[in-house]
C-alpha positions, 0 to 999 in steps of 0.5 A: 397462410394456413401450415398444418403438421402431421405424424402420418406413420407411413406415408406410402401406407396412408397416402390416400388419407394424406390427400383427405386432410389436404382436402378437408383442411385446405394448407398452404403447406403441410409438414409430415413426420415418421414418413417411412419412404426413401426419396424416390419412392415418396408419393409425391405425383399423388400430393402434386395432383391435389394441388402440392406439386412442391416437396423437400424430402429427407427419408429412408427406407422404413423408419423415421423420415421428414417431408414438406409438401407445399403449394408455393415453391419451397427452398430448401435451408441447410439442416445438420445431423442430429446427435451425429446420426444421419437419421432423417429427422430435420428438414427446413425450407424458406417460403416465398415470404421469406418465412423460414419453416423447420419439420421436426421428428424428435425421438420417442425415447422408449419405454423406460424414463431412465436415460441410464439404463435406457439408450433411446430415452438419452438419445431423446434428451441429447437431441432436444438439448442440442436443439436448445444449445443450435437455436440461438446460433441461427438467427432464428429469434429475429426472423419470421420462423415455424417450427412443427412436428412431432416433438414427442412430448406433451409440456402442460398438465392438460396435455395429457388425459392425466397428468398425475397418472403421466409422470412417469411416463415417457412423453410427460415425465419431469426431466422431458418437459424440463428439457423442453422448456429450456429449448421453447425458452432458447430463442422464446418460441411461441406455443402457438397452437397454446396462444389460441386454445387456453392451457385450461383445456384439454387438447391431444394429438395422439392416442395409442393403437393399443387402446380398444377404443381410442374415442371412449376412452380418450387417453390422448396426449399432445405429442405434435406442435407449431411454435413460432418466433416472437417476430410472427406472434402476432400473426397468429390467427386460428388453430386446431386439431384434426381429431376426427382423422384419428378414425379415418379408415383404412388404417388411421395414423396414431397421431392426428394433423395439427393446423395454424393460420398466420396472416401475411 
């Protein structure tokens, strides 16, 4: 089973792009984050003609937003708000295995690393120590469970184009991959896309529009992930980044698909 994630910011704008990875990396279920689309007008119809005609939906109009669109049937799994805000950032379905799948859009949390005089970057941490305080309580660590998206964080020093240069700045500052390793550490979620490409190398998922030439100068950082629960650790096959798809045209995503293969 091959589960593939991807920030598409936008999904009505690049749609057409959506169908081009589904194409070309062949998932039996793709999770997207930042989808920017209320429910009824999510281009569902486009997805279910290459071969998806399954999808939970959880969007608003312009901003944020989480789908999953899946060759088998998909069912969907209670979720919660998040930080006491129904902001379409979590959505969760069971597979037909059994395996439980969680689409995760976790905040960006500004410009400013300083949860005092920054909102958005408090409401960062609170969300991902909320996840870490939800985990233990569902059950999850015992049952074959996913988790992907985009968590807005890149943990490893190799995660970013230079993690000196990096400290702080929002996505690799101290206090957020502290936050994250207590979460990961919660239930011990597998970094899966980490247990087949070594921390030693340099691996990114998202490189900013702001740069004049994203490829040259490769100032990337690994902001999009796939974890799994110890009881699927050894399922792990491959795994992979789309990072061609940063250049894909019309109008790329910031952010590339992410792909890992599990054996049934």
């Amino acid at each position: 089973m091959r589960i593939a994630t991807w920030n598409i910011n936008s999904v009505r704008l690049r749609q057409d792009l959506v169908v081009r990875a589904l194409g070309e990396l062949a998932p039996d279920v793709l999770c997207l984050q930042e989808t920017k689309s209320p429910n009824d007008a999510f281009p569902a119809r486009a997805f279910a003609a290459a071969g998806y005609g399954h999808a939970l939906l959880a969007g608003m109009k312009g901003y944020n937003g989480v789908a999953i669109v899946s060759r088998q049937p998909l069912t969907a799994v209670p979720t919660r708000d998040w930080c006491e805000r129904q902001d379409c950032r979590h959505i969760a379905a069971a597979l037909p295995n059994g395996w439980i799948v969680h689409n995760f859009y976790v905040p960006s949390g500004g410009d400013i690393p300083d949860p005092e005089t920054n909102p958005k970057f408090r409401h960062k941490l609170d969300f991902v120590a909320e996840m870490a305080d939800w985990w233990p309580a569902t059950g999850a660590a015992g049952h074959p469970t996913i988790m992907v998206g985009d968590l807005n964080i890149a943990p490893l020093e190799n995660d970013v184009w230079s993690h000196r240069q990096m400290l702080d700045v929002v996505s690799h500052t101290p206090v957020e991959v502290e936050a994250l390793t207590a979460m990961q550490s919660s239930i011990g979620w597998v970094d899966a896309v980490r247990r087949v490409i070594p921390a030693e190398d340099k691996l990114y998922s998202w490189w900013s529009y702001r740069a004049r030439d994203w490829e040259a100068s490769d100032r990337g950082r690994r902001l999009d992930h796939i974890w799994v629960t110890e009881p699927l650790a050894n399922r792990i096959g491959g795994a992979g980044i789309l990072r061609q798809a940063r250049g894909w045209e019309p109008k790329p995503s910031d952010h590339v698909p992410v792909w890992l293969d599990l054996t049934d």
